[in-house]
C-alpha positions as CSV (number, residue, x, y, z in Angstrom):
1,X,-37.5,-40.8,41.6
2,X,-40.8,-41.0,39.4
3,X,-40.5,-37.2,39.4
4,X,-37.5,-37.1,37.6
5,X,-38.1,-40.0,35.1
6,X,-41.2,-38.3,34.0
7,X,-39.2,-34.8,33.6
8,X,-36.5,-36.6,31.6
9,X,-39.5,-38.4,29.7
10,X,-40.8,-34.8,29.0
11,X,-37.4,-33.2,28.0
12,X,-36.7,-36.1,25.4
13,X,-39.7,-35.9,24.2
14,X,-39.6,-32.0,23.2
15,X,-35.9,-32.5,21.9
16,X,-37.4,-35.3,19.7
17,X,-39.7,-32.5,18.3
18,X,-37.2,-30.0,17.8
19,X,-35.5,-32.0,16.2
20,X,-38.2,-33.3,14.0
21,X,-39.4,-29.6,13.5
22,X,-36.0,-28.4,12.3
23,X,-36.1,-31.5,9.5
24,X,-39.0,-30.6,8.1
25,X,-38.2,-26.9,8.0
26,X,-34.5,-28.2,6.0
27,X,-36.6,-30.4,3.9
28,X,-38.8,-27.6,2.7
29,X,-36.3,-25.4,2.6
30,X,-34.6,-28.0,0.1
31,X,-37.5,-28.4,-2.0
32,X,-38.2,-24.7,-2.2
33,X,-34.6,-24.4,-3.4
34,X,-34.8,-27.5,-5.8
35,X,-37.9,-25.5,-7.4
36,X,-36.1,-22.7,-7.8
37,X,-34.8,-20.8,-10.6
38,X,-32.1,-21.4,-11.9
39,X,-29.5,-18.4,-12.8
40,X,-28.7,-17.7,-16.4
41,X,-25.2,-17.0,-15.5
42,X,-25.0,-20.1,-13.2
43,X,-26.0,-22.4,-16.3
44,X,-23.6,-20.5,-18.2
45,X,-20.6,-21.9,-16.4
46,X,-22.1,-24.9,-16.1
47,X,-21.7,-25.0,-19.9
48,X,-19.2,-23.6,-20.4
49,X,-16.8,-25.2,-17.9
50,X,-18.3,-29.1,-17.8
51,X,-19.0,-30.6,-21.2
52,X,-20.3,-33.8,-18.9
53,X,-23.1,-31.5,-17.9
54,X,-24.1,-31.0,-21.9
55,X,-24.4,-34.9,-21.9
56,X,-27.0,-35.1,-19.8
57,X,-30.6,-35.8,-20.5
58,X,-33.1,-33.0,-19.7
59,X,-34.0,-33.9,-17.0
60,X,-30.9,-34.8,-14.8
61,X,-29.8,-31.4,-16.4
62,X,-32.9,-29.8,-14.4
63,X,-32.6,-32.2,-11.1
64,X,-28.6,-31.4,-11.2
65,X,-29.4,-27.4,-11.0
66,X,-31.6,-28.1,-8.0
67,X,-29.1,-30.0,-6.7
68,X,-26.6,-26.7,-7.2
69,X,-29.3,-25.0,-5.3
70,X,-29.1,-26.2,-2.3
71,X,-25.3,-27.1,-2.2
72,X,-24.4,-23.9,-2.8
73,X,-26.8,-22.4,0.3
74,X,-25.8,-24.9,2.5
75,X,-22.0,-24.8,2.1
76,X,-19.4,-22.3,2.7
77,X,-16.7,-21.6,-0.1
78,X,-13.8,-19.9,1.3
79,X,-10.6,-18.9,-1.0
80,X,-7.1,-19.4,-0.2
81,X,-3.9,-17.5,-0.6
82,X,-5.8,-14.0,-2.2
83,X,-8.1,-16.5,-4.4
84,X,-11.8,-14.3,-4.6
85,X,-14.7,-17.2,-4.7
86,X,-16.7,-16.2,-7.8
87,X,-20.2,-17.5,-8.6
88,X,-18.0,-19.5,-11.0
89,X,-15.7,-21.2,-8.8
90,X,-18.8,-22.1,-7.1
91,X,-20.7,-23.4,-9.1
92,X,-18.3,-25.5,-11.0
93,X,-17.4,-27.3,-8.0
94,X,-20.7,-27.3,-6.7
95,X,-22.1,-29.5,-10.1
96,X,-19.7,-31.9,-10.2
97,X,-19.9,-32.9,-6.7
98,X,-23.8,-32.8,-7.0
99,X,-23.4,-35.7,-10.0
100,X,-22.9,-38.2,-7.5
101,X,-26.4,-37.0,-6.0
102,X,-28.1,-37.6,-8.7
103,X,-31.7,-39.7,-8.5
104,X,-30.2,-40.6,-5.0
105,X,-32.1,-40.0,-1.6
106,X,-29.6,-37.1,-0.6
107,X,-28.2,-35.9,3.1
108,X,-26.3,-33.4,1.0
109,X,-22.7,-34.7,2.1
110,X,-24.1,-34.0,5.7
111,X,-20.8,-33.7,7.8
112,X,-19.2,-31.4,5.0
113,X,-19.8,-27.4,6.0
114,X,-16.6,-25.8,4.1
115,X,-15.2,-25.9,1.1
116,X,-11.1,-24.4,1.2
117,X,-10.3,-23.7,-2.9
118,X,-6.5,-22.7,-3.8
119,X,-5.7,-21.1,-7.1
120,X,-3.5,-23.5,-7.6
121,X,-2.0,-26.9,-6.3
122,X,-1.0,-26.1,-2.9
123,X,1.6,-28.1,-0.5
124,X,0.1,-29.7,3.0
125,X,1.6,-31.5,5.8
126,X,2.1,-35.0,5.9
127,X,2.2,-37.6,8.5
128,X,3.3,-41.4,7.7
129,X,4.4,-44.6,9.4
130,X,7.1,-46.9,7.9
131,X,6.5,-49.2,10.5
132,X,9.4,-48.0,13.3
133,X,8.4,-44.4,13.3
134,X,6.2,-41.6,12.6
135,X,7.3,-39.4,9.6
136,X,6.5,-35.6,9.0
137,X,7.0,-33.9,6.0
138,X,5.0,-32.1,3.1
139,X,3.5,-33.2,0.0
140,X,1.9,-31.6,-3.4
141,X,-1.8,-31.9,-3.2
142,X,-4.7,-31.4,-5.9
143,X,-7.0,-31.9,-3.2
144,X,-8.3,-33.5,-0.4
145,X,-11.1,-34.5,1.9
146,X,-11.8,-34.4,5.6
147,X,-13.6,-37.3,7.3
148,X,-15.5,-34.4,9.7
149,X,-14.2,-31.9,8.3
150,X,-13.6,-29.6,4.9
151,X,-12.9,-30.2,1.4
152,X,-9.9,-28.5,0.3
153,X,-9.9,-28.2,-3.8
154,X,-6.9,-26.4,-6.2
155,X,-8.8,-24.2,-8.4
156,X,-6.5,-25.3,-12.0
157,X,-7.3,-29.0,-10.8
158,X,-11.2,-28.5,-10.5
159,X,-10.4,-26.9,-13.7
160,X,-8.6,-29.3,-15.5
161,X,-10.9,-32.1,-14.7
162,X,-13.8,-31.1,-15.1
163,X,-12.9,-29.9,-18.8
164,X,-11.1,-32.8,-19.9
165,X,-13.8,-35.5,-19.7
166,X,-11.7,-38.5,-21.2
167,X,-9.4,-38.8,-18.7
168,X,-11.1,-40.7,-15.8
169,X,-9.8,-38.0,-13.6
170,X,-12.1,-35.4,-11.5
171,X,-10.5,-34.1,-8.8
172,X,-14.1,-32.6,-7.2
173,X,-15.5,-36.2,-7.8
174,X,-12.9,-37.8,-6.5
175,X,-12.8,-35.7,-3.4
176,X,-16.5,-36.1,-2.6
177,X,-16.8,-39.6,-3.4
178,X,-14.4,-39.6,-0.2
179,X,-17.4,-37.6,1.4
180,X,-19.8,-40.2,0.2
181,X,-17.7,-42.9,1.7
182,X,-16.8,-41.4,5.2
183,X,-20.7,-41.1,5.8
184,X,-21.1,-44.1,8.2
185,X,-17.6,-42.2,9.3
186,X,-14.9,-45.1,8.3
187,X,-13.0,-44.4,4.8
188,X,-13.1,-48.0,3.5
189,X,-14.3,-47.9,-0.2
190,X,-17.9,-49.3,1.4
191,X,-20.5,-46.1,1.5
192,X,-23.9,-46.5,3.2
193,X,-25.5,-49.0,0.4
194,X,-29.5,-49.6,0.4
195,X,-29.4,-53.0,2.2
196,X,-27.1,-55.4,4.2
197,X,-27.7,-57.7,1.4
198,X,-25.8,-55.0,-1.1
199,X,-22.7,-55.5,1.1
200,X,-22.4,-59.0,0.3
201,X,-22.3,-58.0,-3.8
202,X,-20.3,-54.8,-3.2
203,X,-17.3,-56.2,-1.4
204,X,-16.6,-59.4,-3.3
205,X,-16.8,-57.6,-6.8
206,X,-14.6,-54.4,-5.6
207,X,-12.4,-56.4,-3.7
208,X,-11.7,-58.7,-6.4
209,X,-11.4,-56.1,-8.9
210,X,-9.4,-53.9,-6.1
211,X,-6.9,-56.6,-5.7
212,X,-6.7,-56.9,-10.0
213,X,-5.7,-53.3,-9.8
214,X,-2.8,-53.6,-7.3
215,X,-1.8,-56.8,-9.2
216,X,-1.7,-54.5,-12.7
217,X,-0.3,-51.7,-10.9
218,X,2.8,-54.3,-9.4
219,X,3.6,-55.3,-12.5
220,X,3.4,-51.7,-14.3
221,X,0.1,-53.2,-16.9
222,X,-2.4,-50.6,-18.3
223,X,-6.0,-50.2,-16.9
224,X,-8.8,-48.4,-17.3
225,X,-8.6,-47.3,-13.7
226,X,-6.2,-44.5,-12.4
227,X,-3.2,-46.8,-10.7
228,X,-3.5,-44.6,-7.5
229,X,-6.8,-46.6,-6.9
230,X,-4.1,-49.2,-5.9
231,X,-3.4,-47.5,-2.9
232,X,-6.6,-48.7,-0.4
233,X,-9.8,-49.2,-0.8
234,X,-11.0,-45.9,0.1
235,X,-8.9,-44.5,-3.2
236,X,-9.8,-47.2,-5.3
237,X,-13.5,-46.0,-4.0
238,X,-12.3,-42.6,-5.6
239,X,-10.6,-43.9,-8.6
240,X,-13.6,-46.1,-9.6
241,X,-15.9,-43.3,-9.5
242,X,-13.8,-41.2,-11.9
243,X,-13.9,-43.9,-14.4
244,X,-17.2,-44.7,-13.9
245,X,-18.8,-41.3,-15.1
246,X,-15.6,-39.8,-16.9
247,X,-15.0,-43.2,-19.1
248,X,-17.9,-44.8,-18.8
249,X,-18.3,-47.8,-22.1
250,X,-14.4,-48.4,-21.1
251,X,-15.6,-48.8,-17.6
252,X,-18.4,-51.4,-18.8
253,X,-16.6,-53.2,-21.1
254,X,-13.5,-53.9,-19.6
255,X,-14.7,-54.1,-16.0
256,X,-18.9,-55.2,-16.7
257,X,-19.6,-56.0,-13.1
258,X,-17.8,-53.4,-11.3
259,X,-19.6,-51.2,-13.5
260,X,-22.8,-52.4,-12.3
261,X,-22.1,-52.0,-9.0
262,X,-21.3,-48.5,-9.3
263,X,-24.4,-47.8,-11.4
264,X,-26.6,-49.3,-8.8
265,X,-25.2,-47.2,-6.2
266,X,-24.8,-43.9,-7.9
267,X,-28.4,-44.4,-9.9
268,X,-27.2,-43.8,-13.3
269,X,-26.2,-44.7,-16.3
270,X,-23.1,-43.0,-17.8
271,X,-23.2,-45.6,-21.3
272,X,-26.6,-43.4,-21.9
273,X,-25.4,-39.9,-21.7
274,X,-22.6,-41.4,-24.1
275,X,-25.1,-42.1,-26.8
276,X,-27.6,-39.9,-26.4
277,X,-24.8,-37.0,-25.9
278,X,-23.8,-37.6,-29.0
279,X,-26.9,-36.6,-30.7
280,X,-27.5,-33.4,-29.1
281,X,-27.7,-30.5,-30.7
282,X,-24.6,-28.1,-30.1
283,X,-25.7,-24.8,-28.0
């Protein structure tokens, strides 16, 4: 008997250092990578393609193209129906999504390997219950996200959002906010948060202004929040964080302490870029 617990002592133990070796290889791999140049051309669509990217300070402009780095080493784009991934079409994607990372202690949206981009809005299947019986059909989608599995992204969306910063729509950050939220693997609208304490803060302000939302929505009133956030907390989760860096003083004025929630959680301060955007020079 002692035999064996001491070999099953021994074999943890060595899988506890593989394990701990191939961390520290990933993490210096990372910082090599967050070091790294970073391509002219990349930075070109950057520019180019997300005027939220010219708002930024200096340095979350150089933290966000490590970011881009890494992302796009780690994760596979593949293109859908003839569409040819581009350095382009990755990189675009791969900057907005890495906004939510920024000034955060990072897994790198660790369960997400793939990346599926359409040219355009693509149809999916679609499973429902009405409360009798399970209904299949198809729907129109923009985009979507996998709780273990891919993000699926229409090209013209990722396009269209991330050019049109007024809207408090993004489809890539609204996809990987999803991401960010299935990360303790439930898709609630409650992401990993620094401490149980946070939990206590977080759920009585979003579920109060969560429940506002679906009040507004009911009775067909304007808000600063896409009304789709009405649909469960996981999309509110979305919709909030679209707002929040996409119409940011709307955000803080009209809904203050949601607005600090999400700003203690995502690190930053959207109001700033605002005002300091405004006074940087044009490229």
């Amino acid at each position: 008997m002692f035999p064996t617990i001491i070999i099953s002592a021994a074999v943890v133990v060595v899988l506890v250092a593989i394990v701990a070796a191939r961390r520290r290889a990933r993490d210096a791999r990372r910082g090599k990578l967050m070091r790294a140049p970073f391509p002219d051309d990349w930075k070109g669509h950057i520019e180019k393609n997300i005027p939220l990217y010219n708002r930024l300070p200096d340095d979350l402009q150089e933290q966000l193209c490590g970011l881009v780095n890494v992302f796009v080493a780690e994760k596979t784009f593949k293109g859908c129906q003839g569409l040819e991934m581009t350095d382009e079409i990755r990189v675009t994607i791969a900057a907005q999504a890495c906004m939510l990372l920024l000034n955060r202690k990072t897994k790198f949206f660790k369960k997400l390997k793939t990346i599926y981009v359409y040219p355009h809005t693509y149809v999916a299947k679609q499973t429902s219950w009405d409360g009798v019986m399970v209904i299949e059909g198809r729907s129109v989608r923009l985009g979507e996200s996998w709780r273990n599995g891919p993000v699926v992204l229409a090209w013209d969306s990722v396009m269209g959002g991330a050019r049109n910063i007024h809207d408090g729509r993004n489809v890539v950050m609204h996809e990987f906010s999803h991401q960010l939220d299935q990360e303790d693997g439930a898709a609630d609208g409650a992401p990993i948060l620094e401490s149980r304490s946070s939990y206590i803060t977080w759920a009585s302000v979003l579920s109060a202004e969560y429940e506002a939302l679906c009040t507004k929505t009911r009775k067909h009133r304007r808000s600063a929040m896409n009304k789709y956030g009405a649909t469960n907390p996981a999309e509110f989760f979305a919709v909030i964080t679209e707002a929040f860096f996409e119409k940011p003083r709307r955000m803080q004025r009209k809904h203050p302490e949601l607005y600090d929630e999400l700003k203690g959680y995502y690190k930053v301060d959207p109001v700033e870029w605002v005002r300091t955007g405004s006074r940087r020079p044009k490229r």
